[in-house]
N, C-alpha and C positions, 0 to 999 in steps of 0.2 A: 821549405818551399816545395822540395819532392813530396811531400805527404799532401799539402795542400792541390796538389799538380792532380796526385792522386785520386784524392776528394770528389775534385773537381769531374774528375775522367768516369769515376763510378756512377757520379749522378747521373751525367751526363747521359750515359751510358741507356742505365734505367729511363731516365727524360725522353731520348730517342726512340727506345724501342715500346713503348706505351703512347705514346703521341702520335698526332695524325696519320693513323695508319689506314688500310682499308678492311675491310672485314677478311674473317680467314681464308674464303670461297677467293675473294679476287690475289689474294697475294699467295693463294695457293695456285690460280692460275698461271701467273708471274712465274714466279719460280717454277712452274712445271714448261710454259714457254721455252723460257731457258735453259732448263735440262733437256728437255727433247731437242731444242737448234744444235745441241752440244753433243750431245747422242744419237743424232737422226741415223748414224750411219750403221747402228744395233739393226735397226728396222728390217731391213730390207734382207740381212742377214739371217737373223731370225724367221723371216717367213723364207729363205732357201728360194728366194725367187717365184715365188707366186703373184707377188704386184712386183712388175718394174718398178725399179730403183726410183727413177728419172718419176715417175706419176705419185709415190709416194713424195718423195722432196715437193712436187708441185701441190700438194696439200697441203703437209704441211708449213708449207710459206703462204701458203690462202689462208690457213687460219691464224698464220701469224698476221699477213696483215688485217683480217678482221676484229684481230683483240688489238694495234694500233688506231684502228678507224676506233672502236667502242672507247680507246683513250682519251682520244679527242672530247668525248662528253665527259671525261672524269675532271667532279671536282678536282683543282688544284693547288699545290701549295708550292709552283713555282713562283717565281718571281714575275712580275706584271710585266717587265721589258722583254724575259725570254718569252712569253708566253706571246706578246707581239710577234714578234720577232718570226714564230713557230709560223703564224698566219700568215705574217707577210710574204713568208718565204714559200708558204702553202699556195697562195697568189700565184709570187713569180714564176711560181712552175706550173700551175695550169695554164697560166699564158705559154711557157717553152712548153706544154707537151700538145696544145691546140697545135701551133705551129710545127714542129715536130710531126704530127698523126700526117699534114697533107702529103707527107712522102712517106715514112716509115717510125711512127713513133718509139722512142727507147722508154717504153712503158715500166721496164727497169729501174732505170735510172731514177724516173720521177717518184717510184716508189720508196726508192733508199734514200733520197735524201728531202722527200717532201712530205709523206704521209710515214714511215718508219721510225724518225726524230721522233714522234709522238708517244711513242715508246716510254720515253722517259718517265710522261707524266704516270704511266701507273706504277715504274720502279721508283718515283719520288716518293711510293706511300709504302714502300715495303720495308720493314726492320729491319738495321742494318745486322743485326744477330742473327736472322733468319738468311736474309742474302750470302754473310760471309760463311756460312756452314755450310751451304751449299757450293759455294768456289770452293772451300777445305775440302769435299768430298769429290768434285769432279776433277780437279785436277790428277790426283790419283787415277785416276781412270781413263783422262784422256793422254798420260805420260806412260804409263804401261802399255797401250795399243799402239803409242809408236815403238816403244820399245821389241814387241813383240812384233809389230812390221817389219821392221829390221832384221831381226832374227832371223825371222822366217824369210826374206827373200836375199840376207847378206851370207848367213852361216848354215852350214849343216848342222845345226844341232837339233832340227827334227827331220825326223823321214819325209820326204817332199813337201819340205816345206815353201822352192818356191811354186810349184803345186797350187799346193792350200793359198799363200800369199796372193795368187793370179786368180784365184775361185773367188775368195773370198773380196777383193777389189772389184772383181767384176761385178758381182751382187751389188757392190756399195754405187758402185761408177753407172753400171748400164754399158762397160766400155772394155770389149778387146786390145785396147791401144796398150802398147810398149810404154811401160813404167819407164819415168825418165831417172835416169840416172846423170853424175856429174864424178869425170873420170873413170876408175873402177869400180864405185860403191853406186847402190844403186838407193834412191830415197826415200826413207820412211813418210807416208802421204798420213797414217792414221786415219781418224773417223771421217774425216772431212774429203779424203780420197784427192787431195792436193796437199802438196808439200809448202805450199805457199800462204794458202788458207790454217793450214796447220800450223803453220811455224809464227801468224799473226795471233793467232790465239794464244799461242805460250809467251809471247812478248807483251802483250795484256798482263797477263796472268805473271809474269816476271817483275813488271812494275807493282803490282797489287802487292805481290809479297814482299818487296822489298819495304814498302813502306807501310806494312802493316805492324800493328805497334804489338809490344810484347805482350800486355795485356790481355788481346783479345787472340792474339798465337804466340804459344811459347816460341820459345828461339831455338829448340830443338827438330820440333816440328817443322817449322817456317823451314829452320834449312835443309833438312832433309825434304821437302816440297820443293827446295830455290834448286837444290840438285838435280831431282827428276826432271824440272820443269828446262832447266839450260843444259844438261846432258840429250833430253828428248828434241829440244832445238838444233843441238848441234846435229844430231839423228835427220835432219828433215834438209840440212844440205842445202839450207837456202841461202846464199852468202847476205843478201840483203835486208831478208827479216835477223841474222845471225848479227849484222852489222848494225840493225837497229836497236837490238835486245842489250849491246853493248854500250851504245850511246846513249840509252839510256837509263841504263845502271850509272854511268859517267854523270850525267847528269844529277840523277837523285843524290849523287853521291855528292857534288859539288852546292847542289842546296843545303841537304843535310849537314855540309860543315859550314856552310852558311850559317843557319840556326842554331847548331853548335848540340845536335842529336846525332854525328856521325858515328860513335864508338859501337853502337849493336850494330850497325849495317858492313863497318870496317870487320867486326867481329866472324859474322855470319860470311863476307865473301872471304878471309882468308884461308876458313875452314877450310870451303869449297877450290880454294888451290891446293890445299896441302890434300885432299882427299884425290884431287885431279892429277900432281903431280904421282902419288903413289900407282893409282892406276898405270898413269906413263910406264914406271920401272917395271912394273907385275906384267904386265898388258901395251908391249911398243905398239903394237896395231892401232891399239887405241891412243894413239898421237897423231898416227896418218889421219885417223877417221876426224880430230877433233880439228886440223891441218886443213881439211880440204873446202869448210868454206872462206876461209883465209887466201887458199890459193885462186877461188874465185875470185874473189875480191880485188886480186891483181891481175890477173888476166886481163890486156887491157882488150884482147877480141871482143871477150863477150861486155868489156865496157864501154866501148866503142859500139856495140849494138844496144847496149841500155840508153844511150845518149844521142843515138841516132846520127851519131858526127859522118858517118857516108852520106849524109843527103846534102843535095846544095838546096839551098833553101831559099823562097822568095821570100824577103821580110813583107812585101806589102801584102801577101796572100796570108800571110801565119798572125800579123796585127787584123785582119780582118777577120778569120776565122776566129781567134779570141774575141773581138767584138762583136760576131752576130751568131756563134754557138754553131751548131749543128754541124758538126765537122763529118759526121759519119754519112750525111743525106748529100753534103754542100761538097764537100770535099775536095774543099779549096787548098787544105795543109795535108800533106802527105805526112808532116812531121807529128801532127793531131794524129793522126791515124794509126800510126805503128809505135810511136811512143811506148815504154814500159812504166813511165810514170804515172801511177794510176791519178795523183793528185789533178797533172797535167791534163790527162784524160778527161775530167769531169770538167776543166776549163773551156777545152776545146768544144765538147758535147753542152754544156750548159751557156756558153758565151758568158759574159765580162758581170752581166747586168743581174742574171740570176746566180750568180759563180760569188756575187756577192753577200748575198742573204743568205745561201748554205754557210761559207765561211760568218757569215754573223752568228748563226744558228752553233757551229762547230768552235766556236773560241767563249761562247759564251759564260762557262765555266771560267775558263781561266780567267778574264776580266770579272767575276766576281772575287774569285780568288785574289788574283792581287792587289784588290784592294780593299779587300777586309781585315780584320785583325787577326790575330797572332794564335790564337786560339782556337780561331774555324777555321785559319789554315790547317792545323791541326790534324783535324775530324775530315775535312776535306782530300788532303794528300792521297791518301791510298787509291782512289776512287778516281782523282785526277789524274793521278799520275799513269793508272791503267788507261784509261781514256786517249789521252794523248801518245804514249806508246803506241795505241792503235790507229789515230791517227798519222803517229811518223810512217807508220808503214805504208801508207800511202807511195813513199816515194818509188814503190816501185807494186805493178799490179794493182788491183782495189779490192784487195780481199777483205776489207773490212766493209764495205758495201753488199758483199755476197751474203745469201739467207745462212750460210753455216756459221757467219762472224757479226752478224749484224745486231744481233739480239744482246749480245756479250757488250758488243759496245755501246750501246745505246741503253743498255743495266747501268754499267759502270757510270756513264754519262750522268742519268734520274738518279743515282745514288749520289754521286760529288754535289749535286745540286739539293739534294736531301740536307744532307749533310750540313751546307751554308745554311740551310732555311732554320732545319734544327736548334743550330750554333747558335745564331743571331737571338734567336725567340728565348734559348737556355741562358744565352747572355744577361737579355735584357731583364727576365726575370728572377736571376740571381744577382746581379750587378756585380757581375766578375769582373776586376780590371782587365781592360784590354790593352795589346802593346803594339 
C-alpha cells in the first residue's frame, strides 16, 4: 500500500509541477514578489539611508499591488465559486470604501482584503517545487536575522552591538522610537522591524513545516528549520503569535492522529524538546528567555488590556457599530477602536455586511478542503495549514494584512488552492480510489 501511496505521490508530483503553470517570466515574478515582501528590510540597509525606509516600503507595496490588479486578468484555474466570490467581495468593498472616502477613507484596508486576495490567482499557477525551495531557503535567512537581533541588542558578544542594533533598525524603521521590550529582555523585531509582524510569519512558516511531507523535506532538515524557526519565535517575545504557534502545532497534531500520519511529526517535536531541555542545563538563561512569553500570557494586566474588560460598554452602540462598519470615522464603539483583536478590527471597520464576503473569501480553502477526498487533503495540508496559522493570528493585531506578511499569506492561500485543483484533475485522470 506504502509503495503504491508512493507511486502515487511521485506522479503526482511530476503531474503538478508540468501542469497549468504560467510561463517562467510570470512565476519568476511570483516568486521574486515574495522574496523581496520577505526581504524588503535588506533594502534600505543596504543603501545606508540614501532613500528613506518608509518611500522605499511605499513602492514596493505599489508594485505589489499592481502585479495583484494584473492578476485579476490571469487566466485561472480556481474554482468558479471562489473566483465569484473574489468579485463579490471586490463589490462589497468598493461600496464600503465609496462610503468610507466621504470622511476619511481606510484605503488600507480595502486594499488587503479586496484587491490583494487576488494574489492567489497568479501563486495558483506557480509549481509547488519552485514555491517550496524558495520557503527552504528564506526561512534560513529570515531566523538568523532574528537571531542575530537579539544578540546584538540582548548580549555583549559584539562591540556595540546595541549601537549597531539601533543604526541598523533605524535604517529598516524610518524610526528613533525605544525598541519595545517585555520585562528585562528586549525584542528581536527582525526584517520586518516588528516583533509582531515577525513572529506571524514564523507561525506561517511553523505550520508549513510541520506538515510538509518527508518526501519533498527530509526530516532532518525540516527539523533543524522547525528549530530555528520556534527558537526565532520565542526570540520575538510575542506572547500571542508564541500562543498561536503552539495551538497550532496542538492542532496539526490532533489531525494528524486523526488520519493516523502522527509518528514523523511526534518524531520531529520530541527531538526538538530534548535539544530544548539540553540547552536548559548548558544555558539556564535560556529558560528565563524561553519563560517569558508564557509569563505574558499570565499577566492578567496586560490581558485585561488585550480584552478591553476596563470599558463599560454600550451594547446598543457596539451591535450597531458592527452593523454599519466604519468605526474609525463613526465612532460609535470605543471598544472597536482600541481593541488588540485585529480579527475584531476588521469587523468593526468593515461592518457586518462586507465582514462577510472577506470571511467567504478567507474559509474558502478550508470548505474545499473538507469536503474533498482523502488524497487532496493530502497535497492540500501544508499550504492550508500555513494559511490558517496566519489567519489565527489575527486574534490579536493584523499583521497578516500588513505589506510585510501579506504576500506570504495569500502565496500559501493560491498554493492550497493549487493544490485541490491539481489533486482533483490527477484524480480524475488516473482513477485513484478516493477515501
Amino acid at each position: 500500500m506504502n509503495k503504491i501511496t508512493n507511486i502515487n505521490q511521485n506522479s503526482f508530483s511530476l503531474f503538478e509541477n508540468n501542469n497549468f503553470t504560467v510561463i517562467r517570466l510570470m512565476t519568476l515574478i511570483a516568486v521574486s514578489v515574495l522574496i523581496i515582501s520577505l526581504l524588503r528590510g535588506f533594502i534600505p540597509i543596504l543603501l545606508n539611508g540614501l532613500i528613506e525606509a518608509k518611500y522605499i516600503y511605499f513602492t514596493l507595496s505599489g508594485l505589489t499591488l499592481l502585479f495583484a490588479l494584473y492578476s485579476m486578468k490571469e487566466r485561472s484555474i480556481i474554482p468558479i465559486n471562489l473566483h465569484s466570490i473574489l468579485w463579490l467581495n471586490l463589490f462589497f468593498g468598493v461600496i464600503w470604501l465609496i462610503v468610507d472616502s466621504m470622511v476619511n477613507g481606510d484605503v488600507f484596508l480595502f486594499f488587503s482584503v479586496c484587491i490583494f486576495p487576488f494574489l492567489m490567482i497568479s501563486y495558483c499557477r506557480v509549481p509547488s517545487g519552485i514555491f517550496n525551495k524558495v520557503i527552504f531557503i528564506l526561512i534560513p535567512i529570515l531566523t538568523i536575522v532574528v537571531f542575530l537581533d537579539y544578540l546584538l541588542i540582548n548580549t555583549k558578544l559584539f562591540n556595540n552591538g546595541w549601537e549597531i542594533n539601533e543604526r541598523l533598525r533605524m535604517l529598516m524603521t524610518s524610526s528613533w522610537a525605544d525598541q519595545t521590550h517585555t520585562y528585562y529582555i528586549y525584542r528581536a523585531v527582525g526584517l520586518t522591524g516588528d516583533e509582531h509582524d515577525t513572529s506571524s510569519i514564523l507561525v506561517m512558516l511553523s505550520a508549513f513545516l510541520l506538515c510538509i511531507k518527508n518526501n519533498v523535506l527530509t526530516i532532518k532538515y525540516r527539523l533543524l528549520l522547525l528549530i530555528m524557526v520556534y527558537v526565532a519565535l520565542m526570540l520575538t517575545a510575542s506572547a500571542s503569535n508564541v500562543f498561536c504557534g503552539l495551538v497550532t502545532a496542538l492542532i496539526i497534531g490532533l489531525y494528524k492522529f486523526r488520519v493516523g500520519s502522527l509518528f514523523p511529526l511526534i518524531k520531529a517535536l520530541f527531538i526538538i524538546v530534548i535539544i530544548t531541555f539540553i540547552l536548559f542545563i548548558f544555558f539556564p538563561s535560556f529558560m528565563d528567555l524561553m519563560l517569558i512569553p508564557f509569563e505574558r500570557m499570565s499577566n492578567l494586566d496586560a490581558l485585561a488590556t488585550m480584552f478591553s474588560t476596563q470599558l463599560e460598554l454600550n451594547l446598543a452602540n457596539e451591535l450597531l457599530s458592527i452593523f454599519l462598519g466604519h468605526t474609525p470615522n463613526l465612532q460609535l464603539s470605543e471598544f472597536g477602536l482600541i481593541t488588540e483583536f485585529g480579527i475584531l478590527r476588521v469587523l468593526y471597520a468593515s461592518g457586518i455586511f462586507f465582514f462577510i464576503t472577506i470571511m467567504a473569501v478567507w474559509l474558502m480553502p478550508l470548505l474545499l478542503f473538507i469536503y474533498t477526498d482523502k488524497y487532496t487533503k493530502e497535497q492540500m495540508l501544508p499550504y492550508l495549514a500555513a494559511t490558517y496559522a496566519g489567519l489565527f493570528t489575527l486574534i490579536h493585531y493584523g499583521s497578516i494584512l500588513r505589506s510585510t506578511n501579506i504576500v506570504l499569506f495569500y502565496s500559501f492561500f493560491g498554493m492550497s488552492i493549487r493544490m485541490y485543483v491539481m489533486s482533483r484533475i490527477f484524480i480524475k485522470s488516473n482513477e485513484i480510489p478516493q477515501a
